[in-house]
N, C-alpha and C positions, 0 to 999 in steps of 0.2 A: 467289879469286885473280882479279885483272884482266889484261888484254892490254891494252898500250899500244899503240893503231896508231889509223891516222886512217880507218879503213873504219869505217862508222856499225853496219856490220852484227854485226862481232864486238862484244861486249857482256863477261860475264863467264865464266867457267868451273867446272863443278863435275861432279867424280867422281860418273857413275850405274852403278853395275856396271862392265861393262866398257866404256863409253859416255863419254868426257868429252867432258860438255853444254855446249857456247855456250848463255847466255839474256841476257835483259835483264832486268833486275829493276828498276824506276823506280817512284817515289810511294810513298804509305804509306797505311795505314786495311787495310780489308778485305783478304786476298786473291784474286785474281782470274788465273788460269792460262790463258793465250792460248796455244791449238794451232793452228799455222796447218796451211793444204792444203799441197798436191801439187803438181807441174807444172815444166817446167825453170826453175833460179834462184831457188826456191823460199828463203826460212828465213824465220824468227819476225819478221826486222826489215823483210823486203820486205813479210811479210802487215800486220802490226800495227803497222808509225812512224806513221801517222798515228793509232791510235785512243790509241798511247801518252804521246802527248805531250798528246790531250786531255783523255783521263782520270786521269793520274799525280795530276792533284791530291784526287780521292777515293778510289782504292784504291793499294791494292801492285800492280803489275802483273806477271806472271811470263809472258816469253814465249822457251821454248826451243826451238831448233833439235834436230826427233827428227835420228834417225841414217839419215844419207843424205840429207839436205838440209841445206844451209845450213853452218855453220863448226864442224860436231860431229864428231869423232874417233870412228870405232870400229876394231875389228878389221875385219882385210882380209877374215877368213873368217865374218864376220857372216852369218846369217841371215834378213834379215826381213822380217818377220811381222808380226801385229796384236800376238800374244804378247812380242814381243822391246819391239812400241814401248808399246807396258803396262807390260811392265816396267821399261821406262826413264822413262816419266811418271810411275811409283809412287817410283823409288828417288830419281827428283830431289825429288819431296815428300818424300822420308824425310831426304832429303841436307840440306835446307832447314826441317828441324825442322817443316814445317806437315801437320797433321793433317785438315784440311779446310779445301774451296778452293771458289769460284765458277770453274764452268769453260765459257769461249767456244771452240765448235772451228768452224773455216771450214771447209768440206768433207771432205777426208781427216780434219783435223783433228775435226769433225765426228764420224765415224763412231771416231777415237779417242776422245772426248768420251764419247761413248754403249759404249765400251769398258770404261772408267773407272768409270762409275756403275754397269752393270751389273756388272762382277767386286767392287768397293770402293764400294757406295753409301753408308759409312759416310765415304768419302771427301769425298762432293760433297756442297754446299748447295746452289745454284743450277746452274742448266744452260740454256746458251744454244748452239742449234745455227745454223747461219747454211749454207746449200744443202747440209745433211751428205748424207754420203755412209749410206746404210743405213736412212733416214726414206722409211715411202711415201708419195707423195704423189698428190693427183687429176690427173689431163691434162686441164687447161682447154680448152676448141674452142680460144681465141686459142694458147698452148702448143703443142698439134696443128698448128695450122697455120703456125707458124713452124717449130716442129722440122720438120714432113713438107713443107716448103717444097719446089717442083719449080722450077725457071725455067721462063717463058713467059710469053709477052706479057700474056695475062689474070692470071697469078698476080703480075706485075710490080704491076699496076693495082689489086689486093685490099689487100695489105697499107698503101697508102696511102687506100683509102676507110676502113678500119677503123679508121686511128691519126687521123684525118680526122675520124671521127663521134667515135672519143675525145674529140678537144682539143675538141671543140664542146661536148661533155656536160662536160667539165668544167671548162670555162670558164663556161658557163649558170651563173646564180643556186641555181638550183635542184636542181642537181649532187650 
């Protein structure tokens, strides 16, 4: 079923459980399931209109709004959980007849992503996480010293000697 309105955001709709899903569903070929993150004004069309409109002409693209962000319907007395938005990423694969997906998760969406594979890896072919949420990662010195950034005068002056020897090292030939 479609909604007719001129916001770019709402997309299509389809019954997950107790969840009915806004997505976007654009292009064709392969499937490809776009979870986006977290954060206020969040949905699928704020994280993903631009990668959608690049990519539509090699895959299906599926990118739906979980519950609590963006233009999806749930119960007022929802709960959730990683479990609730599991189950609702499962039942829109089920809703949508596809059995196995490539799946992109942007942060939150991320750590859903890795949600997904781990409970139903019979689900996912491919997995692309993009700064997920639940991946360890190393703390670079650069990293360190941006996140533990203090103000003062001398730390004003570091982070521009540093991005300073960057441009130079990679602008050189020899880079």
């Amino acid at each position: 079923m479609s909604t007719q309105t001129t916001n770019p955001e709402i997309g299509k709709q389809i019954q997950c459980g107790p969840i009915l899903t806004n997505y976007h569903d654009l292009g064709s070929g392969e499937p490809v399931l776009l979870l986006h993150g977290s954060g206020p004004g969040v949905s699928a069309w704020a994280n993903w209109r631009l990668p959608l409109q690049a990519l539509k002409g090699q895959f299906r693209l599926l990118a739906p709004d979980l519950a609590g962000f963006g233009f999806s319907e749930f119960p007022a007395d929802m709960q959730f959980s990683r479990q609730a938005w599991l189950d609702q990423i499962v039942a829109f694969l089920d809703a949508l007849g596809l059995d196995k997906v490539h799946v992109i998760g942007n942060s939150f969406g991320g750590s859903m992503a890795l949600a997904l594979a781990i409970a139903h890896p019979e689900r996912v072919n491919r997995l692309v996480l993009m700064g997920s949420v639940g991946v360890p990662f190393e703390l670079t010195e650069g990293l360190d010293k941006v996140w533990g950034y203090t103000p003062s005068f001398e730390n004003m002056q570091s982070p521009e000697s540093v991005l300073s020897s960057a441009r130079t090292r990679s602008a050189s030939p020899s880079a």
